[in-house]
DOLUM-96963 format. One line per field, with one value per residue (C-alpha): residue number from 1; x, y, z. Coordinates in pm, whole numbers, plus 50000, padded with zeros to 5 digits. Example, Ala and Ser with C-alpha at 12.3 -4.5 7.8 and 13.67 -1.06 7.14 Angstrom:
resi <- 1, 2
xx <- 51230, 51367
yy <- 49550, 49894
zz <- 50780, 50714
END
This chain:
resi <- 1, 2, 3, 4, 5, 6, 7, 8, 9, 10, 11, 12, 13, 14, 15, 16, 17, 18, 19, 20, 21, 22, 23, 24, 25, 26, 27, 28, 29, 30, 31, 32, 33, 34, 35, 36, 37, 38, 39, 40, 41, 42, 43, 44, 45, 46, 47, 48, 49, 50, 51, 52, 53, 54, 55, 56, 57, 58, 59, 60, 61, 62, 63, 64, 65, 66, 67, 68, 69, 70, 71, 72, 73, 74, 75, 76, 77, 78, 79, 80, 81, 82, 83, 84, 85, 86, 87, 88, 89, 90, 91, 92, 93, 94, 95, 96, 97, 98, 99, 100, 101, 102, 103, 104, 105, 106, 107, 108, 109, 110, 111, 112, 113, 114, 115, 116, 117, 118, 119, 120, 121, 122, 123, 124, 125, 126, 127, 128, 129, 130, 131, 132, 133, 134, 135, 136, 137, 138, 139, 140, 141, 142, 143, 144, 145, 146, 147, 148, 149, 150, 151, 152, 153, 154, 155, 156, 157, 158, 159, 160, 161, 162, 163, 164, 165, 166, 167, 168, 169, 170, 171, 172, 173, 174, 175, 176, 177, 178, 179, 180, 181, 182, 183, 184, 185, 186, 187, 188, 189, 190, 191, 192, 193, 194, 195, 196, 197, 198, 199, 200, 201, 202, 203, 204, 205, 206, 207, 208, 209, 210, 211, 212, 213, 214, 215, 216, 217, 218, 219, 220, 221, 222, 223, 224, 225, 226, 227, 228, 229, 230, 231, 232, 233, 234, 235, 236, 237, 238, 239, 240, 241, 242, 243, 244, 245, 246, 247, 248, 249, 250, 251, 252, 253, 254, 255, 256, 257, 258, 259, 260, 261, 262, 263, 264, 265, 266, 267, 268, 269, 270, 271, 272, 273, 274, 275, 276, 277, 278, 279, 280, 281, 282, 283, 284, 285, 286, 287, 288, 289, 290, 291, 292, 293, 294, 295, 296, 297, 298, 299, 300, 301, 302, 303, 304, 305, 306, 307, 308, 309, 310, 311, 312, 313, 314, 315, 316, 317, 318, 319, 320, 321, 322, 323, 324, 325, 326, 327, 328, 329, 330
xx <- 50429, 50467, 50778, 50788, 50879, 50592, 50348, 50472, 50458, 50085, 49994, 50184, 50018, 49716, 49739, 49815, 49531, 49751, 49557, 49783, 50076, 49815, 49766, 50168, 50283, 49974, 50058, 50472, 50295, 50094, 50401, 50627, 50334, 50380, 50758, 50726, 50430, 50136, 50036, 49616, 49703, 49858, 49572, 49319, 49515, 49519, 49123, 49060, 49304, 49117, 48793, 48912, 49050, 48679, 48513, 48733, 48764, 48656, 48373, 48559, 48266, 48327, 48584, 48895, 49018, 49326, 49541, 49902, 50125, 50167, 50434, 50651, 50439, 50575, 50917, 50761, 50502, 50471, 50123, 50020, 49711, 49779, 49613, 49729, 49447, 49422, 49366, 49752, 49934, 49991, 49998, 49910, 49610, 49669, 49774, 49537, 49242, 49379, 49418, 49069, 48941, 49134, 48936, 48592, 48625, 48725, 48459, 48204, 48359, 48030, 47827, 48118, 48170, 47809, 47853, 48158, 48397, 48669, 48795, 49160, 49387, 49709, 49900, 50261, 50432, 50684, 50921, 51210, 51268, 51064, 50835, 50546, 50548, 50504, 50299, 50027, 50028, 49933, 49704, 49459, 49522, 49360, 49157, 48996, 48998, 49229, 49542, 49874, 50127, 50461, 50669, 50974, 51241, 51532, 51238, 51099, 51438, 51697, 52011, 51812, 51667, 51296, 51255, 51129, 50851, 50712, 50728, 50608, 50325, 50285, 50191, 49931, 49795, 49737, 49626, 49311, 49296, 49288, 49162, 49414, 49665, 50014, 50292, 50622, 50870, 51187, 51001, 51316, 51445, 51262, 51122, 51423, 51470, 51501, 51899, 52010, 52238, 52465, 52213, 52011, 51780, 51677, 51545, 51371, 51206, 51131, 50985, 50809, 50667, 50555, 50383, 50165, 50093, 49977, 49771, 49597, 49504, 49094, 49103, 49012, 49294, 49538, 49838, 50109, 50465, 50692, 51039, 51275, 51419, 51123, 51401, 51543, 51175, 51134, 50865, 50618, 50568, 50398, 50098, 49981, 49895, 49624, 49753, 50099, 50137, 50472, 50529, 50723, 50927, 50704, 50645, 50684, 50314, 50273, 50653, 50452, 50164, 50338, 50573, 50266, 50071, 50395, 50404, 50019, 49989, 50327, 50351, 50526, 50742, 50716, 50831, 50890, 50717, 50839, 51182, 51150, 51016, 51292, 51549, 51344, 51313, 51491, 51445, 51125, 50818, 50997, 51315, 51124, 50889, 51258, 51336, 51009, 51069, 51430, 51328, 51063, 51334, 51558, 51328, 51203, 51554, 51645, 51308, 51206, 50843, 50817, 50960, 51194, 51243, 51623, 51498, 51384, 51622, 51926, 51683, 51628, 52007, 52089, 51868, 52035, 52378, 52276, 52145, 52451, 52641, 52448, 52492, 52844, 52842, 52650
yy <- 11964, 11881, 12004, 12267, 11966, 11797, 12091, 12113, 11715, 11733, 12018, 11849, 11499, 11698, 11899, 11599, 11365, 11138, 11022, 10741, 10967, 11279, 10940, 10807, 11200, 11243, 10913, 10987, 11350, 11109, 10897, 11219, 11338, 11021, 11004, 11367, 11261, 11359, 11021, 11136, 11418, 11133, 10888, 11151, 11170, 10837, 10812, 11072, 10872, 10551, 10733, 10912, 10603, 10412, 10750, 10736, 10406, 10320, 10062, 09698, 09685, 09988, 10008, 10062, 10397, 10378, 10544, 10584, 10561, 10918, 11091, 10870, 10532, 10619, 10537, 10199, 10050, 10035, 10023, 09802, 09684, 09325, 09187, 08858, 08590, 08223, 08127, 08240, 08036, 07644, 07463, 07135, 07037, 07048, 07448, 07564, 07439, 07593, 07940, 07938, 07868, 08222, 08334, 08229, 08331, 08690, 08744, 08621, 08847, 09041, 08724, 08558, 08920, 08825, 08518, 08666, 08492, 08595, 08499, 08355, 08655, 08618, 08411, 08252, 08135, 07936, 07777, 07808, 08163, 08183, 07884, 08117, 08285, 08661, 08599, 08420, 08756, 08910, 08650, 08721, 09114, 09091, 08764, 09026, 09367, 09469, 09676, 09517, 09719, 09553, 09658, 09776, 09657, 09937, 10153, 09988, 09854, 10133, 10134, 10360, 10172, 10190, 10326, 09986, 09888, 10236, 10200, 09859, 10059, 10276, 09942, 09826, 10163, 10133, 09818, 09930, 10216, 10079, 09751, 09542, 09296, 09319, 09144, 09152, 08969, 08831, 08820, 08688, 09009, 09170, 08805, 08638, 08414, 08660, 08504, 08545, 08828, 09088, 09351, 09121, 09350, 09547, 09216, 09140, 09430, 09443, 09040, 09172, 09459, 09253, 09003, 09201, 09422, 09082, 09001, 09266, 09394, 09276, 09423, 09302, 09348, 09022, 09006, 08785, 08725, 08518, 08374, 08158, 08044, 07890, 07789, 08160, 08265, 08305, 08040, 08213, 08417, 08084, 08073, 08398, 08315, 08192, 07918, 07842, 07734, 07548, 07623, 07317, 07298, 07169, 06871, 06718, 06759, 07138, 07169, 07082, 07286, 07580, 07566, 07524, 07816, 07984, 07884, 07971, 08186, 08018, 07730, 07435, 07190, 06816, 06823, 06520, 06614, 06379, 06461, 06835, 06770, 06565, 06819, 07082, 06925, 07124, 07424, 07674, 07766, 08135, 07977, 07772, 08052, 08242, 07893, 07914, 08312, 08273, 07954, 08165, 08466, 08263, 08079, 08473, 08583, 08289, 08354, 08018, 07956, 07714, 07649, 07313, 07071, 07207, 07552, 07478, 07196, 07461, 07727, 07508, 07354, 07717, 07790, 07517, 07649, 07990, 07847, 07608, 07940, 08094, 07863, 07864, 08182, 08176
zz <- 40368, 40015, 39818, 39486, 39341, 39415, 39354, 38969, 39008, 39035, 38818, 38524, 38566, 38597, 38277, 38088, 38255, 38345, 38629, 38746, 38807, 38982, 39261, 39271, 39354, 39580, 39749, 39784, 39990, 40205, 40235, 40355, 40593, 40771, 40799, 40935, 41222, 41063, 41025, 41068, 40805, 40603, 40601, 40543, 40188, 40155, 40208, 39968, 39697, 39732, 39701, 39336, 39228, 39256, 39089, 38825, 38730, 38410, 38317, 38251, 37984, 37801, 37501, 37559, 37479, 37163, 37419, 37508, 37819, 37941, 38177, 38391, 38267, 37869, 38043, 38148, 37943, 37543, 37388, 37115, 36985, 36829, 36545, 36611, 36709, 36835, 36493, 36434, 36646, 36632, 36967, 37099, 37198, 37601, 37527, 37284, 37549, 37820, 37662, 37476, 37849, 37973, 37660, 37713, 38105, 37977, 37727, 37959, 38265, 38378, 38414, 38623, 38869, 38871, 39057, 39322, 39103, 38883, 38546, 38586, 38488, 38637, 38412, 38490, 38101, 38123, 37811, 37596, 37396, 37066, 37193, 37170, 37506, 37390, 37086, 37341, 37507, 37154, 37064, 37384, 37369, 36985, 37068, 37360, 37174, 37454, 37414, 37477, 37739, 37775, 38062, 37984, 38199, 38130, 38254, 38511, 38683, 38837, 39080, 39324, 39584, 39640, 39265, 39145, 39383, 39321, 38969, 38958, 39194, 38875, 38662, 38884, 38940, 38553, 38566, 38741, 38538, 38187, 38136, 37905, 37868, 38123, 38001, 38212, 37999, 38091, 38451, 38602, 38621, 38919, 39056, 39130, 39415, 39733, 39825, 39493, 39373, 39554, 39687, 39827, 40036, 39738, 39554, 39902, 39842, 39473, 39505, 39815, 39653, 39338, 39572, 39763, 39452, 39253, 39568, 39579, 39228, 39193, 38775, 38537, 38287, 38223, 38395, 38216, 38310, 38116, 38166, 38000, 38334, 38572, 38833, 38942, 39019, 39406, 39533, 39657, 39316, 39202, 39419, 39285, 38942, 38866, 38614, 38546, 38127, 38037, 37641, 37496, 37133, 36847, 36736, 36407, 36326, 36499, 36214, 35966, 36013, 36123, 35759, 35603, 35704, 35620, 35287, 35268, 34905, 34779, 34496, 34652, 34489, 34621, 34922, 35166, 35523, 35719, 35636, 35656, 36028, 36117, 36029, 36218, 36537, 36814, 36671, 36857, 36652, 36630, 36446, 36209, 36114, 36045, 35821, 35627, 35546, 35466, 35208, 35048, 35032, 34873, 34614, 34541, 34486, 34276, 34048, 34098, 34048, 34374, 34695, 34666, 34925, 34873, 34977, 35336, 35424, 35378, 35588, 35882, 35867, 35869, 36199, 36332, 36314, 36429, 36744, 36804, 36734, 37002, 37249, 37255, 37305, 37639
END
């Protein structure tokens, strides 16, 4: 029989319409009806969950609703809708195809359910922090007109075990509830490599959880997970995305064009390219950008009229130290 608990449970998620935490409470009373023996009782609720869930979900077509994580998912996801765009970000060649492709596929999603087949949406990015991982995320959230929920990971992680599958439960739940654009950063974190770490079971569980979740989820909003560190990430996690994208640190051409479009509205001294480019390379597209912004601080501070040569060489020797800095530190 269901608790008080889980009475007020249910009348709360129902007064606010949060419909994706009416199903999680009315699937933990299916849950308890089972442990208890009432395992026909139980899948009768079940039944009737799955059946809401198809009435009410919404049209993939339709626009998506300006709205916010409510009740237990506020504690998980944050909403954003991004106004960044392809156009924003400078990538090589390889890249920029790749994620125009996940573009196209999306925008022409109807005519491809059309055909039995689906767009690829399950996303696996890979790379170095600040090499453009999360800003990809942003870029096809506003390249889509689709709002941008990142999954909070002091939320979504606790010491309780079993709280994080059925959290993670609450994601996907909203997944197929409001079309958008998933991004589990730092994805490390719950997909480790089952082996790893002291409580060993409880990762078993979480990566387990995750797996079968990521399986099974037929949206059509984008799921995107991104990591720094490619080699803690359990195996099998792999052959559940639909495309796995390695993010590299920029070239000297994608420097230049990057402190370029930076500089974009700015008067510019003479400055030498090639030797600016040299002095950046190492550094990620998220610590030049830093460079470009500090140089124009500076030359705004100073009252100069233009950006020197002088001005950005100091900026990106600067960046360099603060990332030597950092590294030491680790």
């Amino acid at each position: 029989m269901p608790t008080g608990d889980h009475v007020k449970a249910l009348l709360a998620s129902h007064a606010e319409g949060d419909d994706a935490q009416f199903f999680a409470v009315a699937m933990q009373i299916a849950a308890a009806e089972a442990r208890v023996g009432h395992g026909k009782f139980a899948e009768e609720l079940r039944s009737m969950i799955d059946k809401a869930k198809v009435r009410r979900a919404p049209n993939p077509h339709a626009p998506i609703p300006l709205a916010r994580p409510r009740g237990e998912l506020a504690d998980i996801l944050s909403a954003s809708y991004p106004k960044v765009t392809r156009a924003d970000m400078v990538l090589d060649l390889a890249l920029g195809l790749r994620l125009e492709r996940v573009i196209k596929e999306h925008k022409a999603v109807r005519m491809i359910r059309s055909r039995g087949l689906a767009p690829r949406r399950k996303l696996l990015l890979v790379g170095k922090p600040g090499t453009g991982k999360t800003m990809t995320a942003s870029a096809l959230a506003g390249e889509l007109g689709l709002p941008l929920f990142v999954v909070r990971l002091d939320g979504l992680i606790t010491k309780f075990m079993g709280e994080t599958s059925a959290k993670i439960r609450l994601v996907f739940d909203a997944m197929a509830q409001t079309r958008g654009v998933y991004l589990f950063d730092e994805f490390d974190s719950i997909g480790s490599e089952r082996g790893l770490g002291n409580d060993v079971g409880e990762i078993r569980r979480v990566v387990n959880a995750f797996l079968q979740m990521v399986e099974q989820d037929n949206s059509d909003s984008l799921i995107i997970a991104a990591t720094n560190h490619a080699g803690l990430l359990d195996r099998a996690l792999f052959r559940r995305f639909d495309d796995i994208i390695s993010f590299e640190l920029p070239d000297a051409p994608q420097i230049k064009l990057l402190i370029q479009n930076k500089l974009t509205g700015f008067k510019r001294g003479k400055l030498k390219w090639p030797a600016i480019a040299k002095a950046a390379l190492g550094l990620s597209y998220a610590d030049i950008a830093r460079a470009s912004d500090d140089a124009i601080k500076d030359s705004l501070i100073g009252e100069r009229e233009t950006i020197e040569q002088a001005d950005l060489m100091t900026a990106i020797r600067e960046r360099h130290l603060t990332f030597a800095g950092s590294e030491r530190s680790t």
